[in-house]
PyMOL commands that place a pseudoatom at each C-alpha (Angstrom):
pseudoatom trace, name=CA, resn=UNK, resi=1, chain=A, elem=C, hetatm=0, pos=[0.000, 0.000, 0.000]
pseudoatom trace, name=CA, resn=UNK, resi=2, chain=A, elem=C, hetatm=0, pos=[3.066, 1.994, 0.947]
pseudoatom trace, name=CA, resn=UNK, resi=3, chain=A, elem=C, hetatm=0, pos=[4.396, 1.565, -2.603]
pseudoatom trace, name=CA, resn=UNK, resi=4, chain=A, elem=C, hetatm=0, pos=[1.277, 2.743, -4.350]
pseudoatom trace, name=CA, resn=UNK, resi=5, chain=A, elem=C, hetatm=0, pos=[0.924, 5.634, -2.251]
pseudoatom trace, name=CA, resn=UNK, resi=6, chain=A, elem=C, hetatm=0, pos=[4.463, 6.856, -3.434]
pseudoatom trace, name=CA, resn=UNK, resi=7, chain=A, elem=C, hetatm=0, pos=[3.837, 5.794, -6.780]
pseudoatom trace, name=CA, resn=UNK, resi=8, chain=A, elem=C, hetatm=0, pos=[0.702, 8.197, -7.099]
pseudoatom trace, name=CA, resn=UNK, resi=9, chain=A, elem=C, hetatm=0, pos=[2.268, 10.697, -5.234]
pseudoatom trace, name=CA, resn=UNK, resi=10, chain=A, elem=C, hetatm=0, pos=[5.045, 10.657, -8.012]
pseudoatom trace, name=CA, resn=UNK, resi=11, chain=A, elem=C, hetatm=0, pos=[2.765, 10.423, -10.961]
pseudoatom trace, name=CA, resn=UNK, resi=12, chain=A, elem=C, hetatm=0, pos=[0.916, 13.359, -9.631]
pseudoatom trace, name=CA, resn=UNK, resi=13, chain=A, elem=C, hetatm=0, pos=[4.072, 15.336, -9.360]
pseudoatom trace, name=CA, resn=UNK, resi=14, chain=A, elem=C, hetatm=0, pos=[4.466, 15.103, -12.818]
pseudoatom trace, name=CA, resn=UNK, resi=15, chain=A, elem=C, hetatm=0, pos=[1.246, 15.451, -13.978]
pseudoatom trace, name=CA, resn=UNK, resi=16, chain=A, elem=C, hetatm=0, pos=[0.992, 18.691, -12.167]
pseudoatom trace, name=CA, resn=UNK, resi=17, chain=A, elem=C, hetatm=0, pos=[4.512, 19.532, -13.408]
pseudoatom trace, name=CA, resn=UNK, resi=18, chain=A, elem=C, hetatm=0, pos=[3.446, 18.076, -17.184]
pseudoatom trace, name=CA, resn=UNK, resi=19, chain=A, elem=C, hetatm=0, pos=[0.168, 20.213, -16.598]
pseudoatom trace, name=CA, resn=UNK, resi=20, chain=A, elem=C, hetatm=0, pos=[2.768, 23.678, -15.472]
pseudoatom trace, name=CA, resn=UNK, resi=21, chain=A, elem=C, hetatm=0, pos=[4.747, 23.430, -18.863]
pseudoatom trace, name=CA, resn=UNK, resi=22, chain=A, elem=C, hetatm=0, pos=[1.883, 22.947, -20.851]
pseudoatom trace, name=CA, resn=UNK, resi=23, chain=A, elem=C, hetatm=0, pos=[0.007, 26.280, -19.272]
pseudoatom trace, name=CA, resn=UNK, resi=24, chain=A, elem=C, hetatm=0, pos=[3.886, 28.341, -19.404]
pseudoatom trace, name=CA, resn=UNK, resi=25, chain=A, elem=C, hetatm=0, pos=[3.870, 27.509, -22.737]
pseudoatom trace, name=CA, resn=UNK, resi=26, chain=A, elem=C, hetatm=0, pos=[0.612, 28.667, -23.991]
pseudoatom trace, name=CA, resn=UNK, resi=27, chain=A, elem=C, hetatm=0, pos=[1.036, 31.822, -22.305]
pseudoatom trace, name=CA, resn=UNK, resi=28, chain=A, elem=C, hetatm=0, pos=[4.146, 32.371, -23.167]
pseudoatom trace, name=CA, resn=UNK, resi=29, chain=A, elem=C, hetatm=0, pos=[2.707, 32.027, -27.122]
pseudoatom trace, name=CA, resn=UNK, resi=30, chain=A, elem=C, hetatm=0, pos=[-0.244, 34.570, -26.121]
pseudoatom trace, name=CA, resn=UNK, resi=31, chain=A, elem=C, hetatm=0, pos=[2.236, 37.099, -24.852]
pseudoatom trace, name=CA, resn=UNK, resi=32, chain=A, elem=C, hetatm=0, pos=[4.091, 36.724, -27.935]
pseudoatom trace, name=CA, resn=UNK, resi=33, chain=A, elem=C, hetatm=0, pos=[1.054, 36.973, -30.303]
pseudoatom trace, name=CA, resn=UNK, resi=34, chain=A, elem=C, hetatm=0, pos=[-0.480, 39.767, -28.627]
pseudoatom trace, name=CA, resn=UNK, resi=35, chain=A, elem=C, hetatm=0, pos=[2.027, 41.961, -27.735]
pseudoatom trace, name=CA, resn=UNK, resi=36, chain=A, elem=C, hetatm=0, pos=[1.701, 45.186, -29.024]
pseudoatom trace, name=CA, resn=UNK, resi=37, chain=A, elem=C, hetatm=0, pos=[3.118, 47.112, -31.337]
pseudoatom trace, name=CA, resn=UNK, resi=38, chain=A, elem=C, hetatm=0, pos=[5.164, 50.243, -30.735]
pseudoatom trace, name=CA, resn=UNK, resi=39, chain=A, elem=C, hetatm=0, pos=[5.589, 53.355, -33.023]
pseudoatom trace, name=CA, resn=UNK, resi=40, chain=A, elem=C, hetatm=0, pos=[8.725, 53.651, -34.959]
pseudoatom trace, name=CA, resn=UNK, resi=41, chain=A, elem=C, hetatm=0, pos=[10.372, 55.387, -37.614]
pseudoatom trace, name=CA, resn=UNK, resi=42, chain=A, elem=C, hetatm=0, pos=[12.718, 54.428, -40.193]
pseudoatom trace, name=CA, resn=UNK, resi=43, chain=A, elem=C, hetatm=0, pos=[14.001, 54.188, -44.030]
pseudoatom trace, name=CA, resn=UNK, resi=44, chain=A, elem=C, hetatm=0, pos=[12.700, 52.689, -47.064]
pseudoatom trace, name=CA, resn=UNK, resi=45, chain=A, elem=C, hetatm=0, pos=[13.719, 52.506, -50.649]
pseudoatom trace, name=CA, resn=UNK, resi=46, chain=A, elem=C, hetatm=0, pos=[13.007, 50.268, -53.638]
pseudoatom trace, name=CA, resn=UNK, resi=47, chain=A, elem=C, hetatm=0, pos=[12.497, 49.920, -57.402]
pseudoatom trace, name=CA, resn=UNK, resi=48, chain=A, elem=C, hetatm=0, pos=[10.034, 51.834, -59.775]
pseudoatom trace, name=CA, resn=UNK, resi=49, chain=A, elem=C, hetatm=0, pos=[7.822, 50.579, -62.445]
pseudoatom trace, name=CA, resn=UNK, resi=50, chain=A, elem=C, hetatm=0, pos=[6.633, 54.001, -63.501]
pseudoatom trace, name=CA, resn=UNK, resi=51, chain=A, elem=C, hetatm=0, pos=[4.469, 55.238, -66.566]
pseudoatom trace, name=CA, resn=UNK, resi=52, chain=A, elem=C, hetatm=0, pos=[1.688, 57.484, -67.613]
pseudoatom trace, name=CA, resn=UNK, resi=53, chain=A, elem=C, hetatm=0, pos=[-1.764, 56.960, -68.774]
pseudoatom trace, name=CA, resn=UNK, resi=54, chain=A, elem=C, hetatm=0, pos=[-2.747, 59.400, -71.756]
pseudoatom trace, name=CA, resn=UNK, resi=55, chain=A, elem=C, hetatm=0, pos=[-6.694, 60.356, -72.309]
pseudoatom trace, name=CA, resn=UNK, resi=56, chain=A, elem=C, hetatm=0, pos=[-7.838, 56.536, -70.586]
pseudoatom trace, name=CA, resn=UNK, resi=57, chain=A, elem=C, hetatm=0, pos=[-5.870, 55.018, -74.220]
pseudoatom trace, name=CA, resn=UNK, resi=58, chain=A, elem=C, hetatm=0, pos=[-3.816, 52.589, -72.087]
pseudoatom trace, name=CA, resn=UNK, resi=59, chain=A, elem=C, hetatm=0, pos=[-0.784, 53.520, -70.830]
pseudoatom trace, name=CA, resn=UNK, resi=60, chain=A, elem=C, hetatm=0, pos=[2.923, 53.755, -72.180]
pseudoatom trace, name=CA, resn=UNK, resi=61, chain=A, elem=C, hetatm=0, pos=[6.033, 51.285, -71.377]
pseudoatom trace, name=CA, resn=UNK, resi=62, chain=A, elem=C, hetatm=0, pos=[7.376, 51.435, -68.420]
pseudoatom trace, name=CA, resn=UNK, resi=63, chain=A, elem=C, hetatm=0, pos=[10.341, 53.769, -66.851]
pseudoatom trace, name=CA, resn=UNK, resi=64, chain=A, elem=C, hetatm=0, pos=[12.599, 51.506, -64.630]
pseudoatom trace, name=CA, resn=UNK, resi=65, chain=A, elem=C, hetatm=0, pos=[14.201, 53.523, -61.912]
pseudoatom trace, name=CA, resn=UNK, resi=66, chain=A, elem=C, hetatm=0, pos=[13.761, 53.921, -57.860]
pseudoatom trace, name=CA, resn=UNK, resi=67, chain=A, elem=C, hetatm=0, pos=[12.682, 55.761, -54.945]
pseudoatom trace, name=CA, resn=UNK, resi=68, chain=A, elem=C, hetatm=0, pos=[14.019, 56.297, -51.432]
pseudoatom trace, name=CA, resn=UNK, resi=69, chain=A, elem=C, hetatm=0, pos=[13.159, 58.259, -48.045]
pseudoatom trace, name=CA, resn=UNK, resi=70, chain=A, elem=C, hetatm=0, pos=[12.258, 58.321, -44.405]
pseudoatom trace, name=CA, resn=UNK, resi=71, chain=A, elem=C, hetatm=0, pos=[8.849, 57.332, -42.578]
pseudoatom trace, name=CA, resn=UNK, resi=72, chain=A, elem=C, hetatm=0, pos=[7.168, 57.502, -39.432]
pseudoatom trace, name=CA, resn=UNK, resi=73, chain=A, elem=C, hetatm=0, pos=[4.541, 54.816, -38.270]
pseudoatom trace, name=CA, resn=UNK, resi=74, chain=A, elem=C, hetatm=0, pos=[2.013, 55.568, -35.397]
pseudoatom trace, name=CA, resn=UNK, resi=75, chain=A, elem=C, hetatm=0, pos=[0.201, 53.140, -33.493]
pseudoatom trace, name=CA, resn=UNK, resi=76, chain=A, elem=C, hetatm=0, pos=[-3.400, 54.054, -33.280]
pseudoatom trace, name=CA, resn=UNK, resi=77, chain=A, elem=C, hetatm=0, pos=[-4.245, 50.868, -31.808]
pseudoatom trace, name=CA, resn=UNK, resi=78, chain=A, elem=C, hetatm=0, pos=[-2.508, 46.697, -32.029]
pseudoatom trace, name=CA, resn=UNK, resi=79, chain=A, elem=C, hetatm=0, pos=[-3.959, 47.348, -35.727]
pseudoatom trace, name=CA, resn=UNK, resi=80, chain=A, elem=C, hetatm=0, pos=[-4.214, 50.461, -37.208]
pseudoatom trace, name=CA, resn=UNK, resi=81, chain=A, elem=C, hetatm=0, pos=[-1.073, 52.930, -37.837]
pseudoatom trace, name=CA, resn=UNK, resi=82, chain=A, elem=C, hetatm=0, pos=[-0.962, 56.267, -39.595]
pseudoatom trace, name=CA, resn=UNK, resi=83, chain=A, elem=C, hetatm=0, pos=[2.120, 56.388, -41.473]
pseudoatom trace, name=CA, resn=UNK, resi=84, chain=A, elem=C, hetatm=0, pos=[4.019, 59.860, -42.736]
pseudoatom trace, name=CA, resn=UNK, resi=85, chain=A, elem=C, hetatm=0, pos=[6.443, 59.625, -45.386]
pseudoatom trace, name=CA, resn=UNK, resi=86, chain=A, elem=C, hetatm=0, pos=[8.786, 61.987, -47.266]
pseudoatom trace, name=CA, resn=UNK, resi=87, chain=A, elem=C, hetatm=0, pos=[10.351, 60.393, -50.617]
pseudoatom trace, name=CA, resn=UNK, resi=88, chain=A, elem=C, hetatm=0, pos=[11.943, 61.042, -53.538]
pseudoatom trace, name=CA, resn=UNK, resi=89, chain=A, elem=C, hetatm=0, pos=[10.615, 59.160, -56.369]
pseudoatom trace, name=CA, resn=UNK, resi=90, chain=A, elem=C, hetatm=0, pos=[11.998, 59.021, -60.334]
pseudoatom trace, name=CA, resn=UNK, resi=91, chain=A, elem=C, hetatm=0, pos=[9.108, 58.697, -62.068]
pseudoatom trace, name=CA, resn=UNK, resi=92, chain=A, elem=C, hetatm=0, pos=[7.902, 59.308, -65.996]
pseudoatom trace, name=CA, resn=UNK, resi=93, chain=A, elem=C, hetatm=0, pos=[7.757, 57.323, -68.694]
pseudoatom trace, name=CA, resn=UNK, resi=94, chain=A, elem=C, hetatm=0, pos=[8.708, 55.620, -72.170]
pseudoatom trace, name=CA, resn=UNK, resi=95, chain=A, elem=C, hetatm=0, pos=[7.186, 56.089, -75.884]
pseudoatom trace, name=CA, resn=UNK, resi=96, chain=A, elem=C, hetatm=0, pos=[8.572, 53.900, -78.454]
pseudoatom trace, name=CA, resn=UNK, resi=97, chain=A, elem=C, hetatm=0, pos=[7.269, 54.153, -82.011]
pseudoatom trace, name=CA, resn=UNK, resi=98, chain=A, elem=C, hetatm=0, pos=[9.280, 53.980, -85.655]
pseudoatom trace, name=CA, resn=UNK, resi=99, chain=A, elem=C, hetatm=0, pos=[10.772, 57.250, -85.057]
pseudoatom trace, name=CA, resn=UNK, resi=100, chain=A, elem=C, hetatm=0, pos=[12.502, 56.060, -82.167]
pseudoatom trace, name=CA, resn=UNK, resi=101, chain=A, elem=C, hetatm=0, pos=[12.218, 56.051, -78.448]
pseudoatom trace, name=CA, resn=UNK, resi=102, chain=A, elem=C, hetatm=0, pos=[11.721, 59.219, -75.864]
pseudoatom trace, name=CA, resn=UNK, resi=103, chain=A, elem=C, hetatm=0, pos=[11.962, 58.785, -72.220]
pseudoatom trace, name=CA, resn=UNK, resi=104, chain=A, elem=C, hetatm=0, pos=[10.276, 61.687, -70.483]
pseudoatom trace, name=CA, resn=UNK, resi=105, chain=A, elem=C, hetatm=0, pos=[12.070, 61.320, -66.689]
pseudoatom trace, name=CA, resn=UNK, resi=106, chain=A, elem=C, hetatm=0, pos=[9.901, 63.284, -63.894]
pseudoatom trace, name=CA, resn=UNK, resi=107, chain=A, elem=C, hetatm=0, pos=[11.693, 63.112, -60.162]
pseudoatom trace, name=CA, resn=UNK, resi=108, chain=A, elem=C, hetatm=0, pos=[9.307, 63.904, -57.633]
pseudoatom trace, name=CA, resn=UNK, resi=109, chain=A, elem=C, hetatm=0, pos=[9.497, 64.949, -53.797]
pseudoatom trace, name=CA, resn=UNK, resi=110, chain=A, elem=C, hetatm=0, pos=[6.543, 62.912, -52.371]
pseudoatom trace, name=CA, resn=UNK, resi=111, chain=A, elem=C, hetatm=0, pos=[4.922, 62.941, -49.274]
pseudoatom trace, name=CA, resn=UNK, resi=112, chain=A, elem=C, hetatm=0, pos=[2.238, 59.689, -48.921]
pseudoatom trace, name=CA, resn=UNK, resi=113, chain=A, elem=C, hetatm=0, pos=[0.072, 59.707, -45.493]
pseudoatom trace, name=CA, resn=UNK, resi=114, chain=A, elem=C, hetatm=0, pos=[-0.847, 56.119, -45.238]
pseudoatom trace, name=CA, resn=UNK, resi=115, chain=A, elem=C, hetatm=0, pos=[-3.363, 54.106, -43.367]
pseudoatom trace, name=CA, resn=UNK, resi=116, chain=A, elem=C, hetatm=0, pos=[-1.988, 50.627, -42.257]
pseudoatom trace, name=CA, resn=UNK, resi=117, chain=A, elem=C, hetatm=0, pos=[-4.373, 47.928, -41.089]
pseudoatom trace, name=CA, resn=UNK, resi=118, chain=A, elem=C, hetatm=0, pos=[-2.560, 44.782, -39.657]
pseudoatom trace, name=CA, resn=UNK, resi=119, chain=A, elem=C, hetatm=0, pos=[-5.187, 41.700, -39.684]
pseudoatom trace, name=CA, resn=UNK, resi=120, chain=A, elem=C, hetatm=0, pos=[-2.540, 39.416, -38.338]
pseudoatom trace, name=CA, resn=UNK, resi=121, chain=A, elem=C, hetatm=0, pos=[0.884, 39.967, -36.518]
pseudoatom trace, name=CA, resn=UNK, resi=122, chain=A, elem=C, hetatm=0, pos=[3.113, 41.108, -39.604]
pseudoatom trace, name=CA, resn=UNK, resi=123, chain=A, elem=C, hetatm=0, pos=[0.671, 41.385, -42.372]
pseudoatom trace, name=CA, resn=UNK, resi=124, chain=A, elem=C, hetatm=0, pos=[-0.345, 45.156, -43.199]
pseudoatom trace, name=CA, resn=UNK, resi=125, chain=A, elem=C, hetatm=0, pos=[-2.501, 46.433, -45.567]
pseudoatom trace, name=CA, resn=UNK, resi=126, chain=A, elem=C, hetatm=0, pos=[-2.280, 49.939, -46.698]
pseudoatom trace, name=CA, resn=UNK, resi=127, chain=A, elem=C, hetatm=0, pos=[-4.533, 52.889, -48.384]
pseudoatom trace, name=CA, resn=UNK, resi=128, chain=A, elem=C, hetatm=0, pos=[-3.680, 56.836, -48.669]
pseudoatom trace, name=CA, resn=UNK, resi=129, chain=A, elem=C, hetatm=0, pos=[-3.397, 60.162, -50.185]
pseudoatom trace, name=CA, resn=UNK, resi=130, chain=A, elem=C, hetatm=0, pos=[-0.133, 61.473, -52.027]
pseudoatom trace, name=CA, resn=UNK, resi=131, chain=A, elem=C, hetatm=0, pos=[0.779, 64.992, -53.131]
pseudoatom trace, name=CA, resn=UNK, resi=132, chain=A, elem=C, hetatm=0, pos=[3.778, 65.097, -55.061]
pseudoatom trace, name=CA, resn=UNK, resi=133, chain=A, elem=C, hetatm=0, pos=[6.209, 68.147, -56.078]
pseudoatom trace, name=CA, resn=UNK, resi=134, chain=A, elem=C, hetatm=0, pos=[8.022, 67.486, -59.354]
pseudoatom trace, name=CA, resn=UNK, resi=135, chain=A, elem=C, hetatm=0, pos=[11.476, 69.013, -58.704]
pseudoatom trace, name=CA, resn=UNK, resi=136, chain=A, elem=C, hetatm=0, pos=[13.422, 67.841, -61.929]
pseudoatom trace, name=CA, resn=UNK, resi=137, chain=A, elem=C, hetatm=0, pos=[12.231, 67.222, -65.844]
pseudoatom trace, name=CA, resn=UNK, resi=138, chain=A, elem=C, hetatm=0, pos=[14.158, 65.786, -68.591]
pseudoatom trace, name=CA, resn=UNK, resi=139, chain=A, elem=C, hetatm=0, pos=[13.199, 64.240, -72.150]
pseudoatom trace, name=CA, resn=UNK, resi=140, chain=A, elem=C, hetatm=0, pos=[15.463, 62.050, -73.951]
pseudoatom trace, name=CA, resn=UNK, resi=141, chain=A, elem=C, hetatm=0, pos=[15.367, 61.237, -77.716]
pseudoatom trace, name=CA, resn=UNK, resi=142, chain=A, elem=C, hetatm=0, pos=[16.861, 58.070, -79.752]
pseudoatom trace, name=CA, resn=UNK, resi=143, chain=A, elem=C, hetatm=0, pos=[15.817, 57.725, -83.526]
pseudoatom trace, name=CA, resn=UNK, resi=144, chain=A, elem=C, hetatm=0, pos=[13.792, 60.489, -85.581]
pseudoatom trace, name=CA, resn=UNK, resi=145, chain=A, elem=C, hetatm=0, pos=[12.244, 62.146, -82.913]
pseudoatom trace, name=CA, resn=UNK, resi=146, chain=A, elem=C, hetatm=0, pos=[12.396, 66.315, -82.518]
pseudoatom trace, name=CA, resn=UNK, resi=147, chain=A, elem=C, hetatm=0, pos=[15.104, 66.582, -80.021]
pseudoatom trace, name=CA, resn=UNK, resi=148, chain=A, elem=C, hetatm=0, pos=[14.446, 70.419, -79.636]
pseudoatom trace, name=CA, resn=UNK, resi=149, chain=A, elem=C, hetatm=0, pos=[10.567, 69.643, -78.446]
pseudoatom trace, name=CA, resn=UNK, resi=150, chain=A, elem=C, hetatm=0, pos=[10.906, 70.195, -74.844]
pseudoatom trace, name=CA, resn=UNK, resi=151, chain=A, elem=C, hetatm=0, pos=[7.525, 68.924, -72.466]
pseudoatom trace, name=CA, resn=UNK, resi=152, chain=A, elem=C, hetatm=0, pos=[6.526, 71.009, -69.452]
pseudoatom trace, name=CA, resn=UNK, resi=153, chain=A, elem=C, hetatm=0, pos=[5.052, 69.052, -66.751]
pseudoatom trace, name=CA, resn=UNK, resi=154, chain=A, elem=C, hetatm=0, pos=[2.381, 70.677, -63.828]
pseudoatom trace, name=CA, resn=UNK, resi=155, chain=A, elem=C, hetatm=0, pos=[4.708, 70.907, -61.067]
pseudoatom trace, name=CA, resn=UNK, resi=156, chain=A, elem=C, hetatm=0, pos=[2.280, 69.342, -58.492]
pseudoatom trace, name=CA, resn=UNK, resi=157, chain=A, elem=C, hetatm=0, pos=[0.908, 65.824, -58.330]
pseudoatom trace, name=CA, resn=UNK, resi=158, chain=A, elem=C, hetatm=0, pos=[-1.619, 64.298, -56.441]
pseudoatom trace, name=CA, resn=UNK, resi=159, chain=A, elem=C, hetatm=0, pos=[-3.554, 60.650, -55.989]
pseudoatom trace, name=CA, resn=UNK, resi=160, chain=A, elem=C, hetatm=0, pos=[-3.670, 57.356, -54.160]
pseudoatom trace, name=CA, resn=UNK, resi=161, chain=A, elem=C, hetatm=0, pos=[-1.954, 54.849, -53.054]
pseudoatom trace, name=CA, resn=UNK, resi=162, chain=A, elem=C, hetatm=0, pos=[-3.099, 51.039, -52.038]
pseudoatom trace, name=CA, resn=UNK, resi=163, chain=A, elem=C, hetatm=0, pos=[-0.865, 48.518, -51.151]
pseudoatom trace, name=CA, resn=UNK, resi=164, chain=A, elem=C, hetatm=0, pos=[0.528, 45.489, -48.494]
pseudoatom trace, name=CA, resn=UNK, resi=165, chain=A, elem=C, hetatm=0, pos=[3.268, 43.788, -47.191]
pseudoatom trace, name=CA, resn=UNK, resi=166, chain=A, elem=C, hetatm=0, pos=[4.783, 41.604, -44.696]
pseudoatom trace, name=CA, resn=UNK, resi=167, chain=A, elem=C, hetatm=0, pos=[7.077, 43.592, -41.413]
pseudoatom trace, name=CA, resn=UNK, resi=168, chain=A, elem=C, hetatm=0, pos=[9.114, 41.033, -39.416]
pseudoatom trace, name=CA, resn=UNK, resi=169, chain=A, elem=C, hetatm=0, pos=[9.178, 41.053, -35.696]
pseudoatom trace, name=CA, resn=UNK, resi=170, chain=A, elem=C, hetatm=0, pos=[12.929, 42.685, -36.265]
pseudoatom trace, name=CA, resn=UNK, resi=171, chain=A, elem=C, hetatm=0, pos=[11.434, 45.606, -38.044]
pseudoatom trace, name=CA, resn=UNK, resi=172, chain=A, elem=C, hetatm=0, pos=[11.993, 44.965, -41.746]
pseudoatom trace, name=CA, resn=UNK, resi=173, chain=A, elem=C, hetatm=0, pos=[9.461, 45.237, -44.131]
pseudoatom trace, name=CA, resn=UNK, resi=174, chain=A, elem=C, hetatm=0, pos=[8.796, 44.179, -47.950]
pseudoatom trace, name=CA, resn=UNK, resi=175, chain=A, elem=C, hetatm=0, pos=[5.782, 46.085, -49.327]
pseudoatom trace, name=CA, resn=UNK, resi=176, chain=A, elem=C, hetatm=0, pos=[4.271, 46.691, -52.627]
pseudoatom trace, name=CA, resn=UNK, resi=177, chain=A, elem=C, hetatm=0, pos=[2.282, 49.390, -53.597]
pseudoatom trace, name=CA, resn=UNK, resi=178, chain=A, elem=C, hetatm=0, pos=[0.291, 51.100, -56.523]
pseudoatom trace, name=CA, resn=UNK, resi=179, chain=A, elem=C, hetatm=0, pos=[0.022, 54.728, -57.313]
pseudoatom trace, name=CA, resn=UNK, resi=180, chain=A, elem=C, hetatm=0, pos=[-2.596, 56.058, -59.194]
pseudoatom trace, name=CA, resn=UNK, resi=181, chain=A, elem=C, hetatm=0, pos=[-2.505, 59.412, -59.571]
pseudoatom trace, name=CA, resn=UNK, resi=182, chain=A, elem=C, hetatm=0, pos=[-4.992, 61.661, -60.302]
pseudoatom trace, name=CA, resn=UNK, resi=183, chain=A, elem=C, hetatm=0, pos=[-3.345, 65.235, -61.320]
pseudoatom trace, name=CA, resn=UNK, resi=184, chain=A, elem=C, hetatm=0, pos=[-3.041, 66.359, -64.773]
pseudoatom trace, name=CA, resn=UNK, resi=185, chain=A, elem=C, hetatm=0, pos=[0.961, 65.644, -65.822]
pseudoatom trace, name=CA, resn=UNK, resi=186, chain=A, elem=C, hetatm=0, pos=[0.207, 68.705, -68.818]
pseudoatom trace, name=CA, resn=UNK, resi=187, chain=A, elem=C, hetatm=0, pos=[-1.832, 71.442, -69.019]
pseudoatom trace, name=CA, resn=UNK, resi=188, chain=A, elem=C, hetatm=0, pos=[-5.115, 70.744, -70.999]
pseudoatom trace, name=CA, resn=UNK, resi=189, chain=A, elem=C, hetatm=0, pos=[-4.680, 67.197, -71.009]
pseudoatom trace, name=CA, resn=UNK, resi=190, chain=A, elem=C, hetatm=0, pos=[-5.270, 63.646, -69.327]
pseudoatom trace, name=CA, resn=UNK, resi=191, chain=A, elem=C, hetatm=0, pos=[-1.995, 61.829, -68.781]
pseudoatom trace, name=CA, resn=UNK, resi=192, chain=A, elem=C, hetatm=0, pos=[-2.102, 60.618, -65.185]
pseudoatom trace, name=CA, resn=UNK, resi=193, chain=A, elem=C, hetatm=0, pos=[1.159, 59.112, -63.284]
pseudoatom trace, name=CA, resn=UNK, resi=194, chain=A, elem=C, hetatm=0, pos=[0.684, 54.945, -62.650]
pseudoatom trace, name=CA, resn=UNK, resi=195, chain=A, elem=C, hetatm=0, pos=[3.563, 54.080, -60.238]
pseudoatom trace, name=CA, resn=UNK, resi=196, chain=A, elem=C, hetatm=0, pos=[4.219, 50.027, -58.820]
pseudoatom trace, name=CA, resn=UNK, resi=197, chain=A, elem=C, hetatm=0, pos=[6.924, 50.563, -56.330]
pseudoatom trace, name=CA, resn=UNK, resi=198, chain=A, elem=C, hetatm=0, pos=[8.577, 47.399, -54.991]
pseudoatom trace, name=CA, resn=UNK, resi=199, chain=A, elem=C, hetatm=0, pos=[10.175, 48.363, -51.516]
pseudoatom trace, name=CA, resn=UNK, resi=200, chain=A, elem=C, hetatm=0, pos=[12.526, 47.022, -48.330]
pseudoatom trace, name=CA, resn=UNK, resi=201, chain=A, elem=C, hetatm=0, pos=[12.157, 49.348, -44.854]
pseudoatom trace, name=CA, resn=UNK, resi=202, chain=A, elem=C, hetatm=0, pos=[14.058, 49.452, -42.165]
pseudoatom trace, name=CA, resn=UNK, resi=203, chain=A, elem=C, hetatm=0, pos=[13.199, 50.690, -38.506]
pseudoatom trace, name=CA, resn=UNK, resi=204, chain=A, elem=C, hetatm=0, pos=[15.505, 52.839, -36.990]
for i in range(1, 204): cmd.bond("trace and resi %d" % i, "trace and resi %d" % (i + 1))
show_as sticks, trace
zoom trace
């Protein structure tokens, strides 16, 4: 009787002990998936895939180039940040026809204002104004085309942006996002920037 006293005595102990690892662990996973996230600011920079839609026709080829700047994200609550950025962007875009190729390159000072949502942990989604302030203009000619016409752009750009990504627990993030803007590029016409921007951030 002795024996089987000890014996249930031990398997106790290591039930309860079994039963204390099981319960550390599982809140030791619930502090890790709920703990919150803290405002930060940082850098970011990435490629561009940048063009122009003229008069709703479609839009032209593509201008490969990049963008880089500084942000700001602030925590509204565990899922919703507002996040202020300040960029430079080369934009513009690409015509090729039989008379040759012109490259109209716009660099922009941009400032987005972004909304993040975060449905899980280091998923975000993202949606927001832009204004843009094109600070530099250049056209470049190959082939037949008048190298003397010269193309004035609006100085100011507006539209939105929508976008996601993923942001590991170390702060680095891989997002993609769309512009569409919405501002005139010339007076009296409809050419509208279209912007995919590929891009790696760091917190700071």
């Amino acid at each position: 009787m002795a024996g089987n006293n000890l014996f249930k005595k031990r398997n106790m102990k290591k039930i309860k002990l079994t039963i204390g690892l099981l319960l550390g662990i599982v809140f030791a996973i619930n502090a890790q998936i709920t703990t919150k996230h803290k405002s930060n600011a940082g850098i970011k920079g990435g490629y561009n895939l940048a063009s122009v839609s003229f008069d709703g026709d479609g839009e032209t080829e593509q201008r490969h180039s990049f963008h880089i700047g500084v942000y700001g994200e602030e925590f509204l609550n565990d899922n919703f940040a507002i996040q202020p950025e300040l960029m430079y962007s080369q934009q513009g875009y690409v015509i090729t026809n039989s008379s040759g190729t012109v490259t109209q390159k716009l660099n922009y000072i941009n400032l987005p204002l972004m909304l993040k949502a975060y449905p899980t942990k280091n998923l975000f989604l993202e949606a927001g104004p832009q204004i843009g302030l094109a600070i530099t203009h250049k056209e470049e000619y190959k082939g037949l085309f008048n190298s003397s016409q010269e193309y004035n752009p609006n100085n100011f750009d507006w539209g939105l942006n929508f976008g996601g990504g993923l942001k590991t627990d170390s702060g680095i993030s891989f997002g993609v996002r769309y512009h569409h803007g919405l501002g005139d590029l010339y007076d009296n016409s409809k050419a509208y920037n279209r912007v995919w921007q590929f891009s790696i951030g760091i917190d700071l």
